[in-house]
C-alpha positions as CSV (number, residue, x, y, z in Angstrom):
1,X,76.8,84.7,159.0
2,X,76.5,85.2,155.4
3,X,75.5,82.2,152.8
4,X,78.0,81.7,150.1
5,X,76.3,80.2,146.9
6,X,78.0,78.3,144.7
7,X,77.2,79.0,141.1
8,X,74.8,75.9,139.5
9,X,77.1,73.2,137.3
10,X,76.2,73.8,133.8
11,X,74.1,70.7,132.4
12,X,76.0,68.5,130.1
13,X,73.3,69.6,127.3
14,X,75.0,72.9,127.2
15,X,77.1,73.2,124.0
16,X,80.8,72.5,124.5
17,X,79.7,70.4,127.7
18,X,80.7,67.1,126.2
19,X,84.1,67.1,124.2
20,X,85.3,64.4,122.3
21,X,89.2,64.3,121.1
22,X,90.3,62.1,118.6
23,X,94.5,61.9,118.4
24,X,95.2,59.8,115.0
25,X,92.9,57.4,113.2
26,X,95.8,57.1,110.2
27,X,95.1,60.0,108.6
28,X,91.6,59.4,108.2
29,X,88.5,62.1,109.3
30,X,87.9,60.7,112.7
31,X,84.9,58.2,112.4
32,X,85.7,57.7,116.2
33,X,84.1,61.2,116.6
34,X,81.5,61.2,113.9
35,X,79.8,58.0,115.3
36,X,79.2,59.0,118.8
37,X,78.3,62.9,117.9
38,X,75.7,61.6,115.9
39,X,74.1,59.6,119.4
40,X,74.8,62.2,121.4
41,X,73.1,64.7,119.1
42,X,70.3,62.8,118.8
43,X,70.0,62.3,123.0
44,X,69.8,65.9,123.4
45,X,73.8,66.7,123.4
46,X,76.1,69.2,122.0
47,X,79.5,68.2,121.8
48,X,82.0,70.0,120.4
49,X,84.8,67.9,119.0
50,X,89.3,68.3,118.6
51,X,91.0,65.8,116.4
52,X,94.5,66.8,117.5
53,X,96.0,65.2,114.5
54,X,95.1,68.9,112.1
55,X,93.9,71.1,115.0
56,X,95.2,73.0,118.2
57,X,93.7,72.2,121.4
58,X,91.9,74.6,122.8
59,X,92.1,75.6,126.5
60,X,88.9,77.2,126.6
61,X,87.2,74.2,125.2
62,X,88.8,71.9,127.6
63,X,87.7,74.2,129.9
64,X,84.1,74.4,129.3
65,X,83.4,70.6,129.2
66,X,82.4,68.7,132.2
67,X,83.0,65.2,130.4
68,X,86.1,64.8,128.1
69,X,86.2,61.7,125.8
70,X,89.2,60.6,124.3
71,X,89.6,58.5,121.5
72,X,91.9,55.7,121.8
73,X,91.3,53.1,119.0
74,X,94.8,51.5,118.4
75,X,98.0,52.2,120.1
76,X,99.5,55.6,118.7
77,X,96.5,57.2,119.4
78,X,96.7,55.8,123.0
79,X,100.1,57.1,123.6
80,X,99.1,60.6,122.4
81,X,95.6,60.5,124.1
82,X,97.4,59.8,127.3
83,X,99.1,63.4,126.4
84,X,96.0,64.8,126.1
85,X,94.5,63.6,129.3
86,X,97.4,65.4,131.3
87,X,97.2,68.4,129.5
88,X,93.2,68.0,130.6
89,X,94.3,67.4,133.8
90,X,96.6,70.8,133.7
91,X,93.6,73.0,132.8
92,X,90.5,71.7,133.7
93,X,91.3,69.1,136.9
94,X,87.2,68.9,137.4
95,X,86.5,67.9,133.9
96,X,85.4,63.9,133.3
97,X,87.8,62.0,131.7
98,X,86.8,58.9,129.7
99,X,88.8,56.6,127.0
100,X,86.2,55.1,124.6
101,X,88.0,52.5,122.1
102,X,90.1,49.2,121.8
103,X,92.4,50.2,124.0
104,X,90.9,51.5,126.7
105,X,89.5,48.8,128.7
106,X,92.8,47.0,128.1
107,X,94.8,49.7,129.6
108,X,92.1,50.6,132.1
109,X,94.7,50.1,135.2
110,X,96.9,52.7,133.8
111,X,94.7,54.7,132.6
112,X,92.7,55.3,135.5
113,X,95.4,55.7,137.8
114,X,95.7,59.6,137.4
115,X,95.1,60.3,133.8
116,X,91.2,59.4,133.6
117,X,88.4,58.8,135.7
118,X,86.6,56.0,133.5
119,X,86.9,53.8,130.0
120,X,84.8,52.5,127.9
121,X,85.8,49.4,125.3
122,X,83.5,47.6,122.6
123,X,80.3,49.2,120.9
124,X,81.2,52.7,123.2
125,X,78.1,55.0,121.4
126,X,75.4,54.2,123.9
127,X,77.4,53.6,126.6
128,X,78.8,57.1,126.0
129,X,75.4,58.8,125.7
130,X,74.4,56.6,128.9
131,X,77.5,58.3,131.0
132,X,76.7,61.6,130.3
133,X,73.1,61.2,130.9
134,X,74.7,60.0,134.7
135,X,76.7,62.5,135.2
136,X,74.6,65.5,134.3
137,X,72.0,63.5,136.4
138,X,74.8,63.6,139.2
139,X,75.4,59.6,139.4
140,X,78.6,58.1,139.2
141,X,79.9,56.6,136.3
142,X,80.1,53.2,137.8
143,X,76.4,53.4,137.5
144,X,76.9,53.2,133.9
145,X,76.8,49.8,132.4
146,X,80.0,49.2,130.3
147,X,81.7,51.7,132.3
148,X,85.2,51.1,133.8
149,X,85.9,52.9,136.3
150,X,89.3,52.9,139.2
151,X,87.6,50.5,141.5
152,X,85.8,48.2,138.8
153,X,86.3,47.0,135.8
154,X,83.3,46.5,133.0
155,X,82.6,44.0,130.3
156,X,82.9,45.6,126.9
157,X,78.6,46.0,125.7
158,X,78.7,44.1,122.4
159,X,75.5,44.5,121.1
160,X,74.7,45.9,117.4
161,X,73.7,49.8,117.5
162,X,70.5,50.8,115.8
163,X,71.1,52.6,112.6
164,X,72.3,56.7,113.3
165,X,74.6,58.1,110.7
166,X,78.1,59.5,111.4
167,X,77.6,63.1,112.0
168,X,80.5,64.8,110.6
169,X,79.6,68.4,110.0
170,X,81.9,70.1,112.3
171,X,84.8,68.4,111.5
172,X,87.8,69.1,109.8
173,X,87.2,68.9,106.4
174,X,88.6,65.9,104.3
175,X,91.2,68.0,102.3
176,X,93.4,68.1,105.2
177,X,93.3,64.5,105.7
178,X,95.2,61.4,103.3
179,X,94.1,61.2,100.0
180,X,94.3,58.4,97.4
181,X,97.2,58.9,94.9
182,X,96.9,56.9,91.5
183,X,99.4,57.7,88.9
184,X,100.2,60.9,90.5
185,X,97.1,62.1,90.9
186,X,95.3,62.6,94.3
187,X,92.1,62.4,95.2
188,X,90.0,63.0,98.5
189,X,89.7,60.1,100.5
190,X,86.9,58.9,102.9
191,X,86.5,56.6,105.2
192,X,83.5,54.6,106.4
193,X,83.2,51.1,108.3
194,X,80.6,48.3,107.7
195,X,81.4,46.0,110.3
196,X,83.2,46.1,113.7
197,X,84.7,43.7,115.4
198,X,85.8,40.6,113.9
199,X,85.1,37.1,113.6
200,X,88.7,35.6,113.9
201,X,90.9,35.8,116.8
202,X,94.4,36.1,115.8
203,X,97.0,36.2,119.0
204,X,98.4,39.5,118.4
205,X,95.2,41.7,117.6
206,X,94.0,44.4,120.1
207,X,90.0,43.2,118.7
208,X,90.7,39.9,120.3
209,X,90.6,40.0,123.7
210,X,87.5,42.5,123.4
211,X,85.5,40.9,121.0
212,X,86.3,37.6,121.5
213,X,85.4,36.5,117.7
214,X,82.5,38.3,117.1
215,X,81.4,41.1,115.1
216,X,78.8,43.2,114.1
217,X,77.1,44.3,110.7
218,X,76.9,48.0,110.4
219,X,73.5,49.1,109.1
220,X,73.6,49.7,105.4
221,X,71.6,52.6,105.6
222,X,73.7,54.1,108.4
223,X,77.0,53.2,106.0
224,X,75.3,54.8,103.0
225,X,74.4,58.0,104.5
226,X,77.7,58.0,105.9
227,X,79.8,57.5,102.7
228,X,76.9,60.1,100.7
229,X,77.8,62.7,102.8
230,X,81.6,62.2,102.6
231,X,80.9,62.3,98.9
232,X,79.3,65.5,99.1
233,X,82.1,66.9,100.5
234,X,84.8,65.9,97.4
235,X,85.4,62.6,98.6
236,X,86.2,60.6,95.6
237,X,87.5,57.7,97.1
238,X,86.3,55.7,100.5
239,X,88.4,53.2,102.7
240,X,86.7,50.4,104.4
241,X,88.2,50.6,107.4
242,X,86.6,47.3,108.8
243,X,89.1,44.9,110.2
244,X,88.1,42.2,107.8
245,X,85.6,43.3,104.6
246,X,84.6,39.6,104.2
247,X,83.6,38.8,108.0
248,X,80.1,39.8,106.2
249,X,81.0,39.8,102.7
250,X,77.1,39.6,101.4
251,X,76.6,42.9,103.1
252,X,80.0,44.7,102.5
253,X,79.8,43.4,98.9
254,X,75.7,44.8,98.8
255,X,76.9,48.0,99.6
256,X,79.5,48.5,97.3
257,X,76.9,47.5,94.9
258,X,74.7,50.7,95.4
259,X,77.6,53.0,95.5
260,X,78.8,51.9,92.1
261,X,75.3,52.4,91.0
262,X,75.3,55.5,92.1
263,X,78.5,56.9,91.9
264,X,80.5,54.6,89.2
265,X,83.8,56.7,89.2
266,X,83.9,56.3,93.3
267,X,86.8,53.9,94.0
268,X,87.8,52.0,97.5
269,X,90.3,50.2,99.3
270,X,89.2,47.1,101.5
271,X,91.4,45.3,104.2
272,X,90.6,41.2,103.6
273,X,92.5,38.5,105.1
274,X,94.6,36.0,103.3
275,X,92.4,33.1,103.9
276,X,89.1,35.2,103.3
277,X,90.8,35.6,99.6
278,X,91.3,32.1,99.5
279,X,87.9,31.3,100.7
280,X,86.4,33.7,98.6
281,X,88.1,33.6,95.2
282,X,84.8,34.2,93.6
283,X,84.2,37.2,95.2
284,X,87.4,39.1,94.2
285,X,86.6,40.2,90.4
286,X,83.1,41.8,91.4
287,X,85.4,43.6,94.2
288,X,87.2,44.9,91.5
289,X,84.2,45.1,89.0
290,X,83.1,47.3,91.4
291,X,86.0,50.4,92.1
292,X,88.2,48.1,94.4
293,X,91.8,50.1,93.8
294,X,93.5,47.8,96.0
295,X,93.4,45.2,98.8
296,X,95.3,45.7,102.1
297,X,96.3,42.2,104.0
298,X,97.8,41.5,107.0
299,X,100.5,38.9,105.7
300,X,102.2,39.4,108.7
301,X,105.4,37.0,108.0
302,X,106.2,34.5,105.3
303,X,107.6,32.0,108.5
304,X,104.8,29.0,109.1
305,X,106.2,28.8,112.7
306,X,105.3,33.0,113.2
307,X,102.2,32.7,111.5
308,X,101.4,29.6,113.9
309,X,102.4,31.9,116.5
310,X,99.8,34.4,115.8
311,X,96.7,32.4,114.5
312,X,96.7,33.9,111.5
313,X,95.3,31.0,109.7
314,X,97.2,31.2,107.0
315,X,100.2,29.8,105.2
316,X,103.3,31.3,103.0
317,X,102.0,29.0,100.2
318,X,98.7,31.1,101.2
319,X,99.8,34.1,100.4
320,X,101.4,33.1,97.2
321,X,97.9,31.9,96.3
322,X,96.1,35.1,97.3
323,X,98.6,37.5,95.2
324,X,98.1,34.8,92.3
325,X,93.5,35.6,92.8
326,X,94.5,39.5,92.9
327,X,96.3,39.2,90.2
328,X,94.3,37.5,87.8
329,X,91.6,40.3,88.2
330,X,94.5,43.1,87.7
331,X,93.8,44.0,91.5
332,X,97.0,45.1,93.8
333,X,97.7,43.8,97.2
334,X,99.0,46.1,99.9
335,X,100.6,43.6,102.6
336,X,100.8,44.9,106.6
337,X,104.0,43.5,108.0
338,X,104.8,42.2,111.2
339,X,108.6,41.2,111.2
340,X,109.7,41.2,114.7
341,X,108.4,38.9,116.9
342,X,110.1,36.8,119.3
343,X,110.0,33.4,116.9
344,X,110.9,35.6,114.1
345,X,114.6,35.0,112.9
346,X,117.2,36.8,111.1
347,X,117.0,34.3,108.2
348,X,113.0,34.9,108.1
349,X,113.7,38.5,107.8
350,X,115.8,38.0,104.6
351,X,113.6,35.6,103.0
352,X,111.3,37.9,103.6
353,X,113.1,40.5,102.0
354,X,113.5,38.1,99.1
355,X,110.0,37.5,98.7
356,X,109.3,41.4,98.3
357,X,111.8,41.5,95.6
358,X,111.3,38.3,94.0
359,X,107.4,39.3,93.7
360,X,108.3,43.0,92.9
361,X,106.7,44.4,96.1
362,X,108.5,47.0,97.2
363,X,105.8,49.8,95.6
364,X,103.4,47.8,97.7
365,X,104.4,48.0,101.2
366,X,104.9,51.7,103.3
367,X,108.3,51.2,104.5
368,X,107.5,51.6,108.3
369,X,106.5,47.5,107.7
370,X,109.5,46.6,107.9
371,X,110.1,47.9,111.3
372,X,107.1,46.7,112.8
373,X,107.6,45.2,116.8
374,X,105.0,43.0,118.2
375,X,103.4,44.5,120.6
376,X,101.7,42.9,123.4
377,X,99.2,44.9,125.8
378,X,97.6,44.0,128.5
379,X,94.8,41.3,127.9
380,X,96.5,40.0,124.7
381,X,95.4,36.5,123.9
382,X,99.2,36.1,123.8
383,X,99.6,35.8,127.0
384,X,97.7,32.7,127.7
385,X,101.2,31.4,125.4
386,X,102.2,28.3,127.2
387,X,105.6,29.7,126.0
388,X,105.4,33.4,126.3
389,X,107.6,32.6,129.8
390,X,110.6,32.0,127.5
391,X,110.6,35.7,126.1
392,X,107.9,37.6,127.7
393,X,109.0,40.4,130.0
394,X,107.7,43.4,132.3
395,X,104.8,44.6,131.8
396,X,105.5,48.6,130.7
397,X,102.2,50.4,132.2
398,X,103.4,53.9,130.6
399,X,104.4,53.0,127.2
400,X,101.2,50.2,127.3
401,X,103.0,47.0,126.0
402,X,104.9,44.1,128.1
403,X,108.5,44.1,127.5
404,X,110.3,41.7,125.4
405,X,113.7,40.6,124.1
406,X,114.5,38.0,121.3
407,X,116.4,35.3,122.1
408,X,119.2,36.4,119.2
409,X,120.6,40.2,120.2
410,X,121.1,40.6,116.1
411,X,116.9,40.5,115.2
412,X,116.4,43.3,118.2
413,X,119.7,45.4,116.8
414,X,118.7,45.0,113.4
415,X,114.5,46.1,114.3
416,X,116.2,49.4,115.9
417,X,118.5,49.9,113.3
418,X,115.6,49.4,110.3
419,X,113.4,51.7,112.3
420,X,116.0,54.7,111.9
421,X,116.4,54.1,108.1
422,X,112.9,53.8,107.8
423,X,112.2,57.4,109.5
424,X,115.3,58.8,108.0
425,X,113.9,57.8,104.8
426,X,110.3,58.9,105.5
427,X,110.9,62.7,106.9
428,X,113.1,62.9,103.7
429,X,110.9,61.8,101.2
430,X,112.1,59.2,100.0
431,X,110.5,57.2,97.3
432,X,109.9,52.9,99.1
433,X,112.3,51.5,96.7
434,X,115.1,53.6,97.4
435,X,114.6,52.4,101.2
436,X,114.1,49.3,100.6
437,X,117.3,49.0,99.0
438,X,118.9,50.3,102.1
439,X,117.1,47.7,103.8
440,X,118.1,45.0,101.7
441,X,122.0,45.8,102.5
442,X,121.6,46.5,106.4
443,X,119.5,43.2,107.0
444,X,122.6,40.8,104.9
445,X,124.9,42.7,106.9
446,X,123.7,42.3,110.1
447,X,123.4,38.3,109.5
448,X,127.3,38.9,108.6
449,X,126.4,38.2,104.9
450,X,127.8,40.2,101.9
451,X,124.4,41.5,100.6
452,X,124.0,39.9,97.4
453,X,121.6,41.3,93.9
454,X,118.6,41.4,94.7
455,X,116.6,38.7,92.3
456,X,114.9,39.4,89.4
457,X,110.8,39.8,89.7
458,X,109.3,36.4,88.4
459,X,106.3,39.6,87.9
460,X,106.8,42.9,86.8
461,X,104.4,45.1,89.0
462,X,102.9,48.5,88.4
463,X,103.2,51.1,91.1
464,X,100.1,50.3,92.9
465,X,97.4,53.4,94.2
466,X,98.3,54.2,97.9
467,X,96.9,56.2,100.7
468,X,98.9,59.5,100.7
469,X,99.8,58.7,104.9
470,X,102.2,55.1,105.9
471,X,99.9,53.2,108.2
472,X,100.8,53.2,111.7
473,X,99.5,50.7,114.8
């Protein structure tokens, strides 16, 4: 009888053994792959890393690596990661597959069906390095605290990571992500983050149901290194891509501080709640003292009822308020939009509408914001809506959301119909006021109302800076 040897399984230290993929992170170098690089590096690791949103997939990589971690921080990304993890599947059926990120854990029963074999939610770096260390010891991943796996769900580890800089060496470089364009000019962008999670709890935010109001501080030194090296390598401007700057506005603002020292032509772009602006008024001129180029805020709607709805805690006298703070320091708010909901009517969507025009907005807002669907994934706060029975529907495992339809057959007509002008007008170039104006005609129409002027701006608005890629969820 002769022995038959099979050939030893490479040790996840071997280079290539652990890839991570990163899909979309809007347009941004992937901080999702730079972060957990850095603590698998510095465990004795060496991945190698795709970000399929300027790179090819390469076969050979998938099939080197023995663990395969995908990147799914916000919903686009988890649609194409799911992509990813068949095409994994395809070529390397041994390979570990793991979804780190937001919406991972919230998808887990999807996702582990027979695209992945585990998923990881919350502070993922440690937890990462923790499951490799398992499986190159031969353990299973259940072994792996803040590991999901088929049979068992995990608790998201929320704990605040010791201080490692983003390692982003081998990745793409920033030239062939967004930049910032000003005037016509555009500049490398960065992108850095110096808190995670978030202290608020809004209804419709994926951060909710796995951070359950809490957040963590970054450490500065970790942030600085991070945005130094970015600078390095041309960055001239950085996006805070925390979802709320002022959760920890003493050490966001402390930051900023010794960047401008350093680097006093750098300029940013912070995201910062309406009632954070409110709350801290006498914050905002330092902010823009300091390089701010503009401040991106999830408005949402202008209808109390929506905004009720969501838990935004805020009014539409609030945001009338917060434009009035930014203004008086000469400092441009980018609103995020979030139209279509199911208490959302077609009267709120022209008064919306309105309000752009009335407020000269329309250079302010990427188009796609007026298309914007709520979505509503699995483990949404939402759902604990005494009232989400009157419009909730299915729950859609593939495309990741539950189902829903609006009570009035106009508001979902009219969401599909601004979504086609909005990507006609996008994949043709065309400059936000142009398809606005479109917008403005489709949305009377379809509340069978002649479409009217549009008012006359009570302010007259410069063409604020902008990220050269429309945001996306």
């Amino acid at each position: 009888m002769v022995a038959v040897f099979a050939p030893p399984t490479p040790s996840l230290t071997a280079p290539g053994a652990v890839l991570l993929i990163s899909t979309y992170e809007l347009g941004h170098q992937p901080l999702n792959l730079a972060s957990p690089v850095a603590y698998l590096r510095q465990a004795g690791f060496a991945p190698s890393t795709t970000d399929t949103s300027v790179e090819e997939i390469d076969d050979e990589a998938l099939r080197a690596a023995r663990l395969v971690a995908i990147s799914v921080p916000m919903h686009t990304a988890l649609r194409l990661g799911a992509r990813v993890a068949q095409r994994v599947r395809t070529v390397n059926p041994a390979a570990h597959v793991c979804f780190y990120g937001l919406y991972a854990t919230l998808n887990r029963d999807f996702l582990l069906g027979e695209l992945g074999d585990s998923a990881i939610g919350g502070e993922y770096e440690l937890v990462l390095v923790e499951l490799a260390r398992a499986l190159d010891a031969g353990l299973p991943a259940s072994s792996v605290s803040g590991v999901g796996t088929r049979d068992a769900a995990a608790a998201p580890v929320l704990e605040r990571l010791a201080p490692v800089a983003a390692d982003r060496a081998d990745l793409p470089a920033l030239r062939q992500y967004a930049g910032l364009e000003r005037d016509g000019t555009i500049v490398r962008a960065g992108y850095v983050e110096a808190t995670r999670g978030c202290h608020h709890t809004c209804g419709h935010c994926p951060i909710t149901p796995i951070y359950g109001g809490r957040f963590f501080a970054v450490p500065r030194e970790s942030v600085l290194a991070d945005a130094r090296a970015q600078i390095r390598a041309g960055a001239r401007h950085l996006t805070f891509g925390d979802p709320d700057f002022f959760n920890g506005p003493s050490h966001g603002l402390r930051i900023c501080r010794m960047l401008h020292e350093e680097f006093p032509g750098l300029s940013f772009d912070a995201t910062i709640k309406v009632e954070h602006i409110l709350q801290h008024r006498r914050l905002i001129p330092e902010l823009a003292e300091l390089g701010c180029a503009f401040v991106v805020s999830a408005v949402e709607s202008l209808s109390d009822l929506v905004l009720a709805k969501l838990t935004k805690g805020h009014t539409r006298a609030d945001v009338e308020t917060a434009l009035s703070i930014l203004d008086e320091v000469g400092l441009p708010m980018r609103p995020s939009l979030l139209p279509f909901t199911p208490w959302a009517t077609l009267d709120d969507y022209l008064e919306l509408l309105t309000f752009v025009a009335e407020h000269d907005l329309q250079d302010h807002i990427d188009p796609v914001h007026f298309s914007i669907r709520l979505l509503v994934p699995p483990g949404s706060a939402l759902l604990s809506d005494p009232s989400s029975a009157e419009w909730l529907g299915e729950l859609d495992q593939a495309a990741f959301t539950y189902r829903w339809r609006h009570a009035d057959p106009r508001v979902d007509e009219l969401q599909a119909a601004v979504a086609r002008v909005v990507e006609a007008g996008a994949s043709q170039g065309e400059e936000a006021r142009a398809t606005f104006a479109q917008l403005w005609n489709l949305a009377h129409r379809s509340a069978g109302v002649i479409p009217p002027p549009m008012p006359i701006p009570v302010v007259k608005r410069r063409r604020p800076p902008r990220l050269t890629e429309s945001w996306f969820c």
